[in-house]
C-alpha positions as CSV (number, residue, x, y, z in Angstrom):
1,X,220.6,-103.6,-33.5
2,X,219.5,-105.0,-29.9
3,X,220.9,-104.0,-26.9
4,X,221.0,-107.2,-25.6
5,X,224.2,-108.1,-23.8
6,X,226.4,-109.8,-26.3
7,X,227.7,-112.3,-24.1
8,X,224.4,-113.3,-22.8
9,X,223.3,-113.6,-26.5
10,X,225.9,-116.2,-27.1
11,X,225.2,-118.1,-24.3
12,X,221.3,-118.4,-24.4
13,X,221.1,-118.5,-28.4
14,X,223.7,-121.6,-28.5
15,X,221.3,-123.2,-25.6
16,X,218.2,-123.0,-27.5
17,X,219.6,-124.7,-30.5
18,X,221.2,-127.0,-27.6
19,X,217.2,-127.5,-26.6
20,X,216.3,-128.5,-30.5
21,X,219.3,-130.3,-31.1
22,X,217.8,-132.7,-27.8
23,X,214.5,-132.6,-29.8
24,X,216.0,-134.1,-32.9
25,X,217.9,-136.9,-30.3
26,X,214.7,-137.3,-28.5
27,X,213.0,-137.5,-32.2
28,X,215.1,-140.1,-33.8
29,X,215.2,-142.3,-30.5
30,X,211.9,-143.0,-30.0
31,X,210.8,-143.3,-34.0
32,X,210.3,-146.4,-35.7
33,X,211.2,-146.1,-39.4
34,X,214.3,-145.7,-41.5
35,X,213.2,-142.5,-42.9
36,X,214.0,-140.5,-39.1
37,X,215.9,-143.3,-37.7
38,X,218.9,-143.6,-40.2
39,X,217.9,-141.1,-43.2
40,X,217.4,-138.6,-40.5
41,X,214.3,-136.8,-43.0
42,X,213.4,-134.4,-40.6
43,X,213.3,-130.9,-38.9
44,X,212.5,-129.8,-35.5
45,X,212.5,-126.1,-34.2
46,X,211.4,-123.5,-31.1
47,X,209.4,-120.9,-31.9
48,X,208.8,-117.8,-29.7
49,X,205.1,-116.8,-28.5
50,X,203.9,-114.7,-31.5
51,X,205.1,-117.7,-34.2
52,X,208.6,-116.5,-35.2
53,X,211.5,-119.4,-35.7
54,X,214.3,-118.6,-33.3
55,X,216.1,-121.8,-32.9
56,X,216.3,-125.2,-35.3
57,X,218.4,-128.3,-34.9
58,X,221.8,-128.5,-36.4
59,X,220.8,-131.5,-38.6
60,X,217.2,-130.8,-40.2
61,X,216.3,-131.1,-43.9
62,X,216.9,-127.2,-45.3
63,X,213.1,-127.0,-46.7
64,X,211.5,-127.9,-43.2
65,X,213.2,-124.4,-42.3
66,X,211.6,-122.7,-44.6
67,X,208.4,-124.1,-44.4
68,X,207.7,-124.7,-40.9
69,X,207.7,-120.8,-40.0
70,X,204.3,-121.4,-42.6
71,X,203.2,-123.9,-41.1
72,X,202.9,-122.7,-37.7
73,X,200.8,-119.2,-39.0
74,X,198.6,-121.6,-41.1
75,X,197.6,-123.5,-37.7
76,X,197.1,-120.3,-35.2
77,X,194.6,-118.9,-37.7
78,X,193.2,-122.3,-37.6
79,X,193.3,-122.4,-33.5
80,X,194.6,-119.3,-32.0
81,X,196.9,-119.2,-29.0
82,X,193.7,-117.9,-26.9
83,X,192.1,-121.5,-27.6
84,X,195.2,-123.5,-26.9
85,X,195.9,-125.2,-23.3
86,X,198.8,-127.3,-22.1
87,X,199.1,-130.7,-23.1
88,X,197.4,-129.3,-26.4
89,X,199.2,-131.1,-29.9
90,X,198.2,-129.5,-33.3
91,X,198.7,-131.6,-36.5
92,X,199.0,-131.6,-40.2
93,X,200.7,-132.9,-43.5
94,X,198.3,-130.8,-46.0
95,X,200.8,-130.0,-48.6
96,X,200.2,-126.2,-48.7
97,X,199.9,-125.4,-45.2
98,X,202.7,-127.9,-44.7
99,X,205.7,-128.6,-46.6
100,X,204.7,-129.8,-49.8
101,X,203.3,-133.0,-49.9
102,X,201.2,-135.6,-47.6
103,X,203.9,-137.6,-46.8
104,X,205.3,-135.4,-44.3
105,X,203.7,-134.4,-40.8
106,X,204.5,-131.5,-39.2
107,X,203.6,-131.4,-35.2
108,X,203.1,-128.8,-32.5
109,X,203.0,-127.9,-29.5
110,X,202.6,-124.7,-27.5
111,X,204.4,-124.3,-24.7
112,X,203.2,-123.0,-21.0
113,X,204.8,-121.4,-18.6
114,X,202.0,-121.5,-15.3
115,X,199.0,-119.9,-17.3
116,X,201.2,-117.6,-19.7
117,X,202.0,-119.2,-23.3
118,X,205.2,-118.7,-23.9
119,X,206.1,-120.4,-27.1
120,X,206.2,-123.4,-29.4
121,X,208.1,-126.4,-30.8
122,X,207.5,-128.4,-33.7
123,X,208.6,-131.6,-35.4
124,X,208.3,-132.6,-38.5
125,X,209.5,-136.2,-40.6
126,X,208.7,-137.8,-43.7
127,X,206.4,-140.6,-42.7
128,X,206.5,-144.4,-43.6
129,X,203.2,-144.2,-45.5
130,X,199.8,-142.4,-45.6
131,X,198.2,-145.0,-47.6
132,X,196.7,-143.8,-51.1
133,X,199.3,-145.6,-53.8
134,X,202.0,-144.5,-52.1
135,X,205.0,-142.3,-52.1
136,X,205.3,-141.7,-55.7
137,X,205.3,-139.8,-58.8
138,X,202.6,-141.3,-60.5
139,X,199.4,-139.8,-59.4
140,X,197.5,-137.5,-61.2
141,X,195.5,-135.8,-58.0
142,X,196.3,-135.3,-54.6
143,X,193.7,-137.7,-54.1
144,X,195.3,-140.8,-55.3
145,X,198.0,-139.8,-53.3
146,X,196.8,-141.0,-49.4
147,X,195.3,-139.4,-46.4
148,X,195.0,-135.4,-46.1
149,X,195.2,-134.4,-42.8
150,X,193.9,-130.6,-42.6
151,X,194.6,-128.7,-39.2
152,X,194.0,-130.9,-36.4
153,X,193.9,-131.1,-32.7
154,X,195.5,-134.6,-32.4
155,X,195.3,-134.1,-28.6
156,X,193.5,-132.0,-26.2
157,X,194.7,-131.4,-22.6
158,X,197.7,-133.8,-22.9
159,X,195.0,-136.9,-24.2
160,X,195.3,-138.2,-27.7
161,X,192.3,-138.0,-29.9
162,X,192.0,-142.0,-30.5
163,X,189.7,-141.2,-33.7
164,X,192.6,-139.5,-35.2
165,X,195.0,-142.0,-34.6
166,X,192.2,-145.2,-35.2
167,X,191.6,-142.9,-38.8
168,X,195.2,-143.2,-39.8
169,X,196.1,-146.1,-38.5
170,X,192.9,-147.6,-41.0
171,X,194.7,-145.7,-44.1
172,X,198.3,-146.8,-43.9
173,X,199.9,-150.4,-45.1
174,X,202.5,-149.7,-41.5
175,X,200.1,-148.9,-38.5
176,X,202.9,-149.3,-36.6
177,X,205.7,-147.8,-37.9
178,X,203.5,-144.9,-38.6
179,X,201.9,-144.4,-35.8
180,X,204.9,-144.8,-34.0
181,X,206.5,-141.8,-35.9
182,X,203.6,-139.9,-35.5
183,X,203.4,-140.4,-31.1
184,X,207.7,-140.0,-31.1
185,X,206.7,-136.5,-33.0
186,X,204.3,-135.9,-30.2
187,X,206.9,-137.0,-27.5
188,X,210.2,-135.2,-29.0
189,X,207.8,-131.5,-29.3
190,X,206.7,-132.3,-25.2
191,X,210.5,-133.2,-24.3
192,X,211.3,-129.7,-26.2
193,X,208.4,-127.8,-23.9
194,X,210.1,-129.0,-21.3
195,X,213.2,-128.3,-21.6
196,X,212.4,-124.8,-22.9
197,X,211.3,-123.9,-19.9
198,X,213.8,-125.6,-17.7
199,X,216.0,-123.0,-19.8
200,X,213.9,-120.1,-18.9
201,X,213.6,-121.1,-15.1
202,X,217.7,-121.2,-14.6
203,X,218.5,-117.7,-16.3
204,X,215.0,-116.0,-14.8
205,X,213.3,-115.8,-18.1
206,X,210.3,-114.3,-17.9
207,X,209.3,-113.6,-22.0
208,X,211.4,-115.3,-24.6
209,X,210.5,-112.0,-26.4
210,X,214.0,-109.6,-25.8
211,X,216.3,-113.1,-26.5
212,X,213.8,-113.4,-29.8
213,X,214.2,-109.8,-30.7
214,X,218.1,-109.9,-30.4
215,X,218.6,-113.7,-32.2
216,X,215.9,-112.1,-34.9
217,X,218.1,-108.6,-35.6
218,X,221.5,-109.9,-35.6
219,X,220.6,-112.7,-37.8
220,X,218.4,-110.5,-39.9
221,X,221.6,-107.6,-39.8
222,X,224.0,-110.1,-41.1
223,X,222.3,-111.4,-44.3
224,X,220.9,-108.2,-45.0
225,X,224.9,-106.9,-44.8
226,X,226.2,-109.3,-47.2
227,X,223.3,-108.7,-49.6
228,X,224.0,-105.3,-49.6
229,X,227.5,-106.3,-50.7
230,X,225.9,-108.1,-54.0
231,X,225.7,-105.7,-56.8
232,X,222.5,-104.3,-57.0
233,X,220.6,-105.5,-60.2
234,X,218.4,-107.9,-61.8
235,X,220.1,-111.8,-62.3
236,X,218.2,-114.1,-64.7
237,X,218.6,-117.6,-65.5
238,X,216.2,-120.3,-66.9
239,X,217.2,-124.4,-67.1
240,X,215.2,-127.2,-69.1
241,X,214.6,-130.7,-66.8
242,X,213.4,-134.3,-66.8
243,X,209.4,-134.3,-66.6
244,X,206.9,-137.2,-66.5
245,X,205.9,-136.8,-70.0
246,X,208.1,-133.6,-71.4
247,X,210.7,-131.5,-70.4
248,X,210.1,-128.7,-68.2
249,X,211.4,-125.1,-68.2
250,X,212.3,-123.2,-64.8
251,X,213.3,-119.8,-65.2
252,X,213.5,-117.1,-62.6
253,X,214.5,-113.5,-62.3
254,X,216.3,-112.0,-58.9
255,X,215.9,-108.9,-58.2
256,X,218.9,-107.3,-55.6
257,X,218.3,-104.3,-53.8
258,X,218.1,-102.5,-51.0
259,X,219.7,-105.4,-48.8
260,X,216.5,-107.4,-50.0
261,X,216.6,-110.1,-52.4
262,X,213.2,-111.0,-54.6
263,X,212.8,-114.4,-56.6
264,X,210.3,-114.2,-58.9
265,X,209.8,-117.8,-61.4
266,X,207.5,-116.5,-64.1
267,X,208.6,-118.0,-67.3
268,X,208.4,-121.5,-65.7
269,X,206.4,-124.7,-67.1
270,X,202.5,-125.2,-65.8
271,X,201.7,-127.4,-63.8
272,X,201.3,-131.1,-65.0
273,X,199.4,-133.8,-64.3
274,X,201.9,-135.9,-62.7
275,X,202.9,-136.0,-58.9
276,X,205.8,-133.4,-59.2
277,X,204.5,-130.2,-58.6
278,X,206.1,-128.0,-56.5
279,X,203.7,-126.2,-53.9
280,X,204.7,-122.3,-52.9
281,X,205.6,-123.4,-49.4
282,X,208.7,-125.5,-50.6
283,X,210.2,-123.5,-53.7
284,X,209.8,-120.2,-51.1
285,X,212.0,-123.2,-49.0
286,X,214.4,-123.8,-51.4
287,X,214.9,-120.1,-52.6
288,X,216.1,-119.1,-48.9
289,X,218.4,-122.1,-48.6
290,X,220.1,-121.4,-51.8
291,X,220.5,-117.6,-50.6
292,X,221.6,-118.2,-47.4
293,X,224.0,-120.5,-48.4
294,X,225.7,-118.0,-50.7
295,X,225.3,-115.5,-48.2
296,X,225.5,-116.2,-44.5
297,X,225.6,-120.2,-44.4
298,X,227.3,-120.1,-40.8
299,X,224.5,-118.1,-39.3
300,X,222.0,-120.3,-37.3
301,X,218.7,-120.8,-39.2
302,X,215.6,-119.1,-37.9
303,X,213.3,-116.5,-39.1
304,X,215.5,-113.6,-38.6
305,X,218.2,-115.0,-41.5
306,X,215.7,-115.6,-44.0
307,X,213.3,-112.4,-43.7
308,X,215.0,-110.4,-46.5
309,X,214.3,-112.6,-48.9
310,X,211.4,-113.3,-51.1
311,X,209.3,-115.7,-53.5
312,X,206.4,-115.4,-56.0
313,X,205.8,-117.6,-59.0
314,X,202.6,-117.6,-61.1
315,X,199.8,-119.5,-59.7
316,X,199.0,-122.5,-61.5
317,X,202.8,-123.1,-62.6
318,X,205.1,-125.7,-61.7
319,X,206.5,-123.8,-58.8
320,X,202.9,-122.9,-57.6
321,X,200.6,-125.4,-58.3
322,X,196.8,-125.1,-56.5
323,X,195.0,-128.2,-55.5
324,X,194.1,-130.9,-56.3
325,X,197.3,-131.2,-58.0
326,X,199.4,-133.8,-57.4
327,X,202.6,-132.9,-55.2
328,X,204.5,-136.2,-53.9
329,X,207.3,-136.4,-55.9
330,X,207.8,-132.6,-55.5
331,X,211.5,-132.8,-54.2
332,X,212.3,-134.2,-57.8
333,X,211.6,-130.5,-59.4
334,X,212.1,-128.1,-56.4
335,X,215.4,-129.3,-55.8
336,X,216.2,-127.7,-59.2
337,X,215.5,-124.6,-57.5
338,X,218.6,-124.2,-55.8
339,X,220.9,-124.7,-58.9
340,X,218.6,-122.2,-61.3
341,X,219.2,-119.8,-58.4
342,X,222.9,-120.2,-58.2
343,X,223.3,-120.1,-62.2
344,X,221.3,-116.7,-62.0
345,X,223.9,-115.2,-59.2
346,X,226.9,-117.1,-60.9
347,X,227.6,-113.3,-62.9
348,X,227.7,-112.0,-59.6
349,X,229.2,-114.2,-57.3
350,X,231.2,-116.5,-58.9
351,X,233.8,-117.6,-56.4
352,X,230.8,-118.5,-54.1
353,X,228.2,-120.6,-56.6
354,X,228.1,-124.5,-56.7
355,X,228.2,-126.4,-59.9
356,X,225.1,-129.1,-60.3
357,X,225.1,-131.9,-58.2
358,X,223.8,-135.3,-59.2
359,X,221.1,-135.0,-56.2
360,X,219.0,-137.8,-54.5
361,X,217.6,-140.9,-56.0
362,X,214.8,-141.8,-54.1
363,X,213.4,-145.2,-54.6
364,X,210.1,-146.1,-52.2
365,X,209.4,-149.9,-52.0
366,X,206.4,-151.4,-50.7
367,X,205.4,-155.4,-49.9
368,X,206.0,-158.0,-47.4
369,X,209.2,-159.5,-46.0
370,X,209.8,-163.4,-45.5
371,X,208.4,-163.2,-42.4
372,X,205.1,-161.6,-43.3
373,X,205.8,-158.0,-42.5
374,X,204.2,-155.0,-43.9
375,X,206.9,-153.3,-45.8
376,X,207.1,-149.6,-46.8
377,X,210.4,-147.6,-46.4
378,X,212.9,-145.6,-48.9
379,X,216.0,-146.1,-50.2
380,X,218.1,-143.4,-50.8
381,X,220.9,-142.9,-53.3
382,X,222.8,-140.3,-54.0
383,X,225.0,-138.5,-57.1
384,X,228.0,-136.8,-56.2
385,X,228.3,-133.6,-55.2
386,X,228.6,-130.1,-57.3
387,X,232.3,-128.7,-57.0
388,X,232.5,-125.4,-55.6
389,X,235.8,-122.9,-56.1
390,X,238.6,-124.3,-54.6
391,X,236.8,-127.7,-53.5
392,X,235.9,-130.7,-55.2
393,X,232.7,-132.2,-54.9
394,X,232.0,-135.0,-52.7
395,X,231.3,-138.3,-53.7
396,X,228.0,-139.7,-53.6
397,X,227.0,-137.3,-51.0
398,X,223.7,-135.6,-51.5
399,X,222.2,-132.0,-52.3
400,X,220.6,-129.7,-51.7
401,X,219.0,-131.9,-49.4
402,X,220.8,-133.5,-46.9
403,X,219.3,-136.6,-45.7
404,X,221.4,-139.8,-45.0
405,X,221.4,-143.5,-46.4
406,X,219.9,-146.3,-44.6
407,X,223.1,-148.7,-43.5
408,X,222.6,-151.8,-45.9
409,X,222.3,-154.0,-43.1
410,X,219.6,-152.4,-41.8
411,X,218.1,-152.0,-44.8
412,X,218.2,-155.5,-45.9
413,X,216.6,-156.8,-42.4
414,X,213.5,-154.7,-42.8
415,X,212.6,-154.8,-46.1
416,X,213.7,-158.0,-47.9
417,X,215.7,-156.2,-50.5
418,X,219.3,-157.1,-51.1
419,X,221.8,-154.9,-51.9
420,X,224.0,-156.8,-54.3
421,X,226.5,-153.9,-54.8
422,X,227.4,-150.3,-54.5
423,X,230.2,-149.0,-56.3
424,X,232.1,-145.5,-57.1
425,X,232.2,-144.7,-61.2
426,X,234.8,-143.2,-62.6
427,X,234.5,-140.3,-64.7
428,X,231.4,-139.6,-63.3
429,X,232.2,-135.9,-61.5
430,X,232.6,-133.1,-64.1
431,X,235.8,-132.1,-65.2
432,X,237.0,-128.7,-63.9
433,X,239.7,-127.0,-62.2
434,X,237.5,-128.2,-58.9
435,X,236.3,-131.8,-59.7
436,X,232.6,-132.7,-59.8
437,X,232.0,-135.3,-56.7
438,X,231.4,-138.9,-58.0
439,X,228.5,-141.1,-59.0
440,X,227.9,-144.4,-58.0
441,X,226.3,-147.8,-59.7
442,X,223.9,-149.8,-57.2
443,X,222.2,-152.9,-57.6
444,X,219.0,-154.3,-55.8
445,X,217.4,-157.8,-55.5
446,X,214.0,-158.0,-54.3
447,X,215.1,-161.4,-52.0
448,X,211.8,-161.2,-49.9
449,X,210.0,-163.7,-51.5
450,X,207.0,-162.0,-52.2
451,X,206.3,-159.1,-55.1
452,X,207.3,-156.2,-54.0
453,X,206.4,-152.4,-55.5
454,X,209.2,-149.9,-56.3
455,X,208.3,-146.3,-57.1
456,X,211.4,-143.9,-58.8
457,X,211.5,-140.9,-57.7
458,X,214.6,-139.3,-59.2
459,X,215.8,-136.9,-62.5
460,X,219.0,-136.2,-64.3
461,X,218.3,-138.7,-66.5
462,X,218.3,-136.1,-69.7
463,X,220.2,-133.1,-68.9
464,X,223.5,-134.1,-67.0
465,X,224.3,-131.6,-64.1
466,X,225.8,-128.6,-65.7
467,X,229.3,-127.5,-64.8
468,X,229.7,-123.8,-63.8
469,X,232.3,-120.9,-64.4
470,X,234.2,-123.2,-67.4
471,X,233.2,-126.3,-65.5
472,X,231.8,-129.7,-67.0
473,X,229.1,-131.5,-66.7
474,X,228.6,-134.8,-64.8
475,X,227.4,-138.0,-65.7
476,X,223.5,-138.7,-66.0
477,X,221.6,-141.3,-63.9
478,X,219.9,-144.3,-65.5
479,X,217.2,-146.9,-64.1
480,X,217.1,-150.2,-65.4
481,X,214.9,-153.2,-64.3
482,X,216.3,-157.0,-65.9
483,X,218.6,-154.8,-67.8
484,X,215.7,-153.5,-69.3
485,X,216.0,-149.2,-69.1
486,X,212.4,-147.7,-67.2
487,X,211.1,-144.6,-66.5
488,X,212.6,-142.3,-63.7
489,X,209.3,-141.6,-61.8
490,X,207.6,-144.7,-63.3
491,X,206.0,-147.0,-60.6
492,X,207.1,-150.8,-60.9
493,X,206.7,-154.2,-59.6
494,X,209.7,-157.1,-59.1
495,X,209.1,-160.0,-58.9
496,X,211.3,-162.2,-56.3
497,X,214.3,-162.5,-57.6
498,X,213.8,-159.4,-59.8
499,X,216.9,-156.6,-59.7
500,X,216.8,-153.3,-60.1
501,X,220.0,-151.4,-61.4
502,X,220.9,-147.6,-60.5
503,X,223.4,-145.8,-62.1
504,X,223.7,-142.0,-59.9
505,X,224.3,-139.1,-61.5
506,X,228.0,-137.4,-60.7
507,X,228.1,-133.3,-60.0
508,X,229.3,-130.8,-62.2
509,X,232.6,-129.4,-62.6
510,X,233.9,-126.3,-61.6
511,X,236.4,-124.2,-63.8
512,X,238.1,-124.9,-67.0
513,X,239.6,-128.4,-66.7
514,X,242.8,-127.4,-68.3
515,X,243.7,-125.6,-64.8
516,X,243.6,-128.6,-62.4
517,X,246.8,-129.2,-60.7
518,X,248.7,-131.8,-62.2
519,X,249.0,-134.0,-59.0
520,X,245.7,-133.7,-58.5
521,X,244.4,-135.2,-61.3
522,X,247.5,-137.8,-60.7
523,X,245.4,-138.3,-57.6
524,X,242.8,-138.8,-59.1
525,X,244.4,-141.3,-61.6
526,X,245.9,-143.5,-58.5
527,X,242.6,-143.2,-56.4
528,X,240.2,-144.9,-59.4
529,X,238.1,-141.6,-59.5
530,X,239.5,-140.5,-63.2
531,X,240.6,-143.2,-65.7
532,X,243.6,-142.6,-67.8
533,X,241.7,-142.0,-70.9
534,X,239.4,-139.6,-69.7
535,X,242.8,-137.5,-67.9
536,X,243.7,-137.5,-71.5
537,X,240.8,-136.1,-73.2
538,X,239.8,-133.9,-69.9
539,X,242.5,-132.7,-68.6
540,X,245.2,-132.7,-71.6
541,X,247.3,-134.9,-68.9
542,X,249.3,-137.5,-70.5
543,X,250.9,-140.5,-68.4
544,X,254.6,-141.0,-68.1
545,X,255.5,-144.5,-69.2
């Protein structure tokens, strides 16, 4: 363990997630689209000088963290810190070197201190568009999919490279929205230099290295502590989702020793032709979000709290697919990573494990507004949360992602589309001792008067999420459009007038329904959430009178 005087620690680590917390602000202020302005799709993080994560805002999408430490190797071998100069921005969205797929960009810069480098900070968001057909599931390349940046010097000296940003803004239906997104990446990672070094001026800083070295081993110490207090052993689980054309197995085996845990997902589907494919760099994401939230979820993320644990899957497999497979719809596999993980450890930890949630619905429209505007954004919906021991889930609240919906007055300005309803459905959240979270039904009306494109990106419309420890399952989603059921990751046009009709998935349950407290499921009767008949056939809980 460091030396490093523990009060001094405290202090100094809680100001550098101060500094990226002001990077997020700075992020989200100067953006122009939903996706980082209200859904808050996003990451942004301070690096030391020899690439390690020590510091990530409080509110950043859990598979930026584990990606961005990637990310960052993948562009010094590309231009090494001997090459790079103040005022320098690296840039890129290539889905393996990035976080996925091309629809997020991930931006750097390295930070000076006089003529010594000192670190780096990096931003990354989920961009409007980056042309191609879209954000959706229906490619069958990575080509069809838009623009591919590889590892870029977007500026040079602290001036932009026009080319780059006349290239993009030629590929994209929003110039300005995304180049907008793109600059306020640029700006938030320079207001983050800046105030990094502010930092190191005012407590005589000279090398971020000891404060590194300290934040690194006592996050590092503390995960490797509580999986020492796993039982050693191998955990194994496997689960069957919603393809594009079949069902898809996902199967993985853990491996616990030594303070050290090892993922490995042989046994899971190939890759398919079908833009869901789940690139190494986010199911390696996912895997350390899902451990670290059954392990040390209070600890800070940064390099240090993730280092013990590991992630291999075959190449060629759903969970490692190699170019030029298609990747954009990846979120709508790999978030099945975290429940398979969490069914594997249930035999060991079963008072910590989450029963399914109903996860994100992501629906991307693209067309005009009344007024003529380009139009490309994302709705998101959500199912209800997975109910944990002692907790019940959370209505409508999503997992194990964490991003935010758009307000539907903001929505409906920008894009047209009019949100004719949202409400909760009962008997949605899986019975259990602990109460899956609730579902919801939404209903859209394209009301822009010209025909607008909707993409589904979404699953758990076969296999309902699973209760856990007893629990029971949730309700499924379902997509219609005119009434008329459609595919989950089908691509779609409305007409004006047209309405699309969600139904979100609830979360699983947690223990054996027979157990809930009798005045909570009363509650649950008086609040709407449970209906009388399903109390009966649940719960065994008949109604007085």
């Amino acid at each position: 363990m460091s030396s490093y005087d523990p009060i001094a620690l405290g202090i100094q680590w809680d100001r550098l997630i101060a500094i990226a917390d002001e990077i997020i602000n700075a992020l989200v202020r100067t953006s122009f689209s939903t996706n980082v302005r209200e859904s808050y799709d996003l990451s942004c993080v301070v690096f030391d000088r020899h690439g390690r994560s020590i510091a990530q805002g409080a509110y950043s999408v859990p598979s930026f963290t584990g990606t961005a430490p990637a990310t960052l190797a993948h562009m010094l071998r590309r231009f090494p810190a001997d090459s790079l100069r103040p005022g320098d921005v690296i840039a890129t969205n290539d889905p393996w070197m990035g976080t996925g797929h091309l629809f997020d960009v991930n931006v750097m810069q390295p930070v000076f201190r006089g003529t010594d480098l000192v670190g780096y900070t990096m931003s990354i968001t989920h961009l409007p568009d980056i042309g191609g057909a879209g954000f959706s599931a229906t490619a069958r390349e990575v080509y069809e999919e838009g623009l591919r940046l590889p590892i870029i010097r977007l500026a040079r000296g602290g001036e932009v490279d026009e080319t780059w940003i006349e290239l993009i803004r030629t590929n994209v239906r929003v110039p300005e929205q995304t180049i907008g997104d793109l600059m306020a990446n640029v700006t938030c990672t320079n207001v983050g230099a800046r105030m990094l070094l502010e930092f190191m001026d005012e407590y005589g800083i000279e090398d971020l290295t000891p404060l590194a070295d300290a934040i690194l081993a006592q996050s590092e110490h503390a995960i490797r502590e509580e999986l020492r207090r796993i039982p050693e052993g191998v955990y194994e689980n496997a689960i069957d989702i919603e393809g594009h054309a079949a069902p898809l197995r996902l199967a993985c085996r853990i491996v616990i020793a030594d303070g050290e845990a090892h993922a490995d997902f042989s046994g899971s589907s190939d890759a398919v032709p079908a833009a869901i494919n789940v690139p190494l760099c986010y199911t390696r994401a996912m895997t350390c979000h899902a451990i670290k939230c059954l392990t040390t979820p209070k600890i800070p993320n940064n390099e240090g709290s993730v280092r013990p644990i590991h992630a291999t899957a075959p190449a060629g497999s759903i969970l490692n697919p190699l170019p030029p497979s298609p990747t954009g719809g990846r979120h709508i596999v790999g978030h099945f990573v975290n429940p398979l993980v969490y069914g594997a450890l249930a035999r060991a930890l079963p008072d910590r494990v989450q029963a399914d949630s109903g996860m994100l619905n992501l629906i991307n429209v693209q067309g005009r507004t009344r007024e003529g505007g380009g139009v490309s954004s994302i709705f998101f919906a959500s199912g209800g949360f997975g109910a944990l021991h002692g907790l019940d889930g959370a209505a409508t609240t999503p997992a194990p992602s964490n991003m935010t919906g758009t307000p539907v007055e903001v929505w409906e300005n920008l894009t047209g589309m009019f949100v004719e309803s949202k409400v909760l459905l009962p008997d949605s959240g899986g019975p259990g001792e602990f109460r899956g979270g609730l579902g919801q039904r939404i209903a859209l009306v394209n009301d822009s008067g010209h025909p607008m494109t909707v993409s589904c990106l979404a699953g758990r419309t076969e296999f309902p999420p699973a209760g856990i420890v007893g629990g029971m399952a949730g309700g499924m989603r379902r997509i219609a459009i005119n009434g008329e059921p459609v595919h989950p990751k089908g691509r779609y046009v409305l007409a004006p007038g047209d309405r699309i009709d969600t139904v979100e998935a609830g979360g699983g349950g947690y223990g054996d329904p027979r157990r809930r407290a009798r005045d909570a499921i009363a509650a649950d009767l008086r609040s709407g959430f449970v209906t009388p008949e399903a109390a009966r056939r649940d719960y065994g809980f008949e109604i007085e009178g």
